[in-house]
LUMMIGU-728454 format. One record per residue: x, y, z of N, C-alpha, C in turn. Coordinates in steps of 0.05 Angstrom, whole numbers, plus 5000, padded with zeros to 4 digits. Atoms other than C-alpha are relative to their C-alpha. Example, Ala and Ser with C-alpha at 12.3 -4.5 7.8 and 13.67 -1.06 7.14 Angstrom:
! residues 2
501849765000524649105156501850245000;498449764999527349795143498550225014;
! end
This chain:
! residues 155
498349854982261067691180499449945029;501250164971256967411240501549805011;498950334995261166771242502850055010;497050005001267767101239499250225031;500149934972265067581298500449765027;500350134984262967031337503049865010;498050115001270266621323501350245015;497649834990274467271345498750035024;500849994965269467281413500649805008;499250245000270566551422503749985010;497250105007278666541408500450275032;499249864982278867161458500149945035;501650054979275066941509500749665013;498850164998277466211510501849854971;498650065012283166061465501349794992;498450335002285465351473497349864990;501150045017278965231439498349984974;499350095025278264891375497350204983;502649915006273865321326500350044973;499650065029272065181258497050194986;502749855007266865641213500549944980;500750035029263365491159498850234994;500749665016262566081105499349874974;501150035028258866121046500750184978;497349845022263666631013502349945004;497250125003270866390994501250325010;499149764986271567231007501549985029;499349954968271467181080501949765012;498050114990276266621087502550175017;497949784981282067071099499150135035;500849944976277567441149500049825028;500250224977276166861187503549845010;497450024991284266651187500750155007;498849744984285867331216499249975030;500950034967280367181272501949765004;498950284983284466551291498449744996;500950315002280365971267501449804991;497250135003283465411270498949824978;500050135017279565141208497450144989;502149925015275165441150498649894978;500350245031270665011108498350234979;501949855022266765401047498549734984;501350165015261264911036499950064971;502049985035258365140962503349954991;496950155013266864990947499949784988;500550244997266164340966498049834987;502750255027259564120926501250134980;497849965024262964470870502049784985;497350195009268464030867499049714999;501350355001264263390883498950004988;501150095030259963530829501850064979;498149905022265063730780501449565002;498450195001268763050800497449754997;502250194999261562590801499150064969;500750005033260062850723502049784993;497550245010267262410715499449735004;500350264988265761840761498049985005;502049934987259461770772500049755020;500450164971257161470842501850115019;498849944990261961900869498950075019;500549734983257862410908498849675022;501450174982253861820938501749825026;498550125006260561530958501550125027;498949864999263362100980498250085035;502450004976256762301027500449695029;499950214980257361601066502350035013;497950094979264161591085499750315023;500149844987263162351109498550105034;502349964985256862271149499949755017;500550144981259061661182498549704992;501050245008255861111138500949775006;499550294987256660401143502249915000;497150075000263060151165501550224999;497849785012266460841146499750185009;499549664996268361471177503150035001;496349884991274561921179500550095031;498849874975278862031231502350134995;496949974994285162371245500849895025;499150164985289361971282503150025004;497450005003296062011322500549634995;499450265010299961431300502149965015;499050194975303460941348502850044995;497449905005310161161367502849784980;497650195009312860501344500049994960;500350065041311460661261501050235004;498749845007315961221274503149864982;498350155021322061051217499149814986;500350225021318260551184498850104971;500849815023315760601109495849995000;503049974995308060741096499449744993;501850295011306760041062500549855021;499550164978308959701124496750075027;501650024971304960181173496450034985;503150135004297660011120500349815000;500150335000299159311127499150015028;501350064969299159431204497350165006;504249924993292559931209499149844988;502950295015288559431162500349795018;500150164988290758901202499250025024;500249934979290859131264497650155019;501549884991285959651278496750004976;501849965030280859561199499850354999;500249685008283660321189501549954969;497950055030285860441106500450345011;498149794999290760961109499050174967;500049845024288861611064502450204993;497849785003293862091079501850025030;498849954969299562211131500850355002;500849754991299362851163502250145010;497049864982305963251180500350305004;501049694992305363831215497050184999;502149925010299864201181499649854967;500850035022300963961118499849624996;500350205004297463351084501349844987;499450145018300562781049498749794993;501950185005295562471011500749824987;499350215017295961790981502649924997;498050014992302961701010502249864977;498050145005309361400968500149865022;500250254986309660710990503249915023;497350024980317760801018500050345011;499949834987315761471050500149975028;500450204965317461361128499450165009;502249914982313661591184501750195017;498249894978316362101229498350025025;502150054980314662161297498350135005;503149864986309862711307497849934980;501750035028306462391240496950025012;503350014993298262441247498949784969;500750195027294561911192496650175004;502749975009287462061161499249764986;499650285001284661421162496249974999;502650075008277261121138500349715024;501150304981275160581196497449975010;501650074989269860331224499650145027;499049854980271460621293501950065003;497449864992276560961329501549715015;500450184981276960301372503050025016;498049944991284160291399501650274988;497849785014287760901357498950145016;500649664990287561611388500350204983;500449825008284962161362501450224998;497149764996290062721341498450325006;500549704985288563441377497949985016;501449944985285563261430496649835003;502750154992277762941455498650174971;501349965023273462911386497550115018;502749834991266863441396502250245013;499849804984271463911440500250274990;499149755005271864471395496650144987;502149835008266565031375499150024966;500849975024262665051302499150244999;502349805011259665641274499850034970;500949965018255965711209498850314990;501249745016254566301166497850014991;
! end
């Protein structure tokens, strides 16, 4: 309940910044979307599901850990995507991130909601955002804003 205090002092006090809490009860999610966070992770979820899916595959978790933490060659980004792959289809605009920037396209991003693992004649609209595994950010920009600018708090 500490976390979700802190988030509703935070959101009051300066509001145009980004604030994400981690909770260790799936309970207090709600709570914490009422304070205004603009993102709630429930770690013990999340290894849940990665071990549940690493009994299937194994090498998963190991897999899974690198690209998260920034390992070699790999991290995620969200990324806005270049006005000019607005109307085009997705297999066009992973031909141009791989080529272009060494980003693989995981999911395109519309609005709030994700579209993971895209249909290949799905086309891009313009406010699209991509979630994208690269090496760096090197030319793409970062969607919402300078990466680090928003507030963490942990439960």
């Amino acid at each position: 309940m500490r976390s979700i205090l802190t988030v509703l002092a935070i959101e009051s006090a300066a509001p145009e910044v980004r604030t994400i809490v981690e909770l260790n009860n799936s309970a207090h999610v709600e709570h914490a979307r009422r304070a205004h966070a603009d993102e709630v992770i429930v770690a013990s979820q999340l290894a849940a599901h990665l071990a549940a899916r690493t009994a299937l595959y194994p090498g998963l978790a190991d897999l899974v850990a690198d690209v998260v933490s920034g390992g070699e060659g790999a991290e995620l980004y969200r990324v806005r995507l270049p006005d000019d792959y607005a109307g085009r289809p997705v297999d066009e605009v992973v031909d141009d991130l791989r080529r272009r920037h060494r980003a693989t396209l995981l999911a395109v991003v519309r609005g709030d909601r994700p579209i993971v693992n895209p249909a290949p004649d799905l086309r891009i609209e313009a406010d699209d955002d991509a979630l994208v595994i690269a090496e760096s950010l090197a030319d793409l920009v970062p969607a919402h804003g300078r990466p680090g600018s928003g507030a963490v708090e942990r439960d």
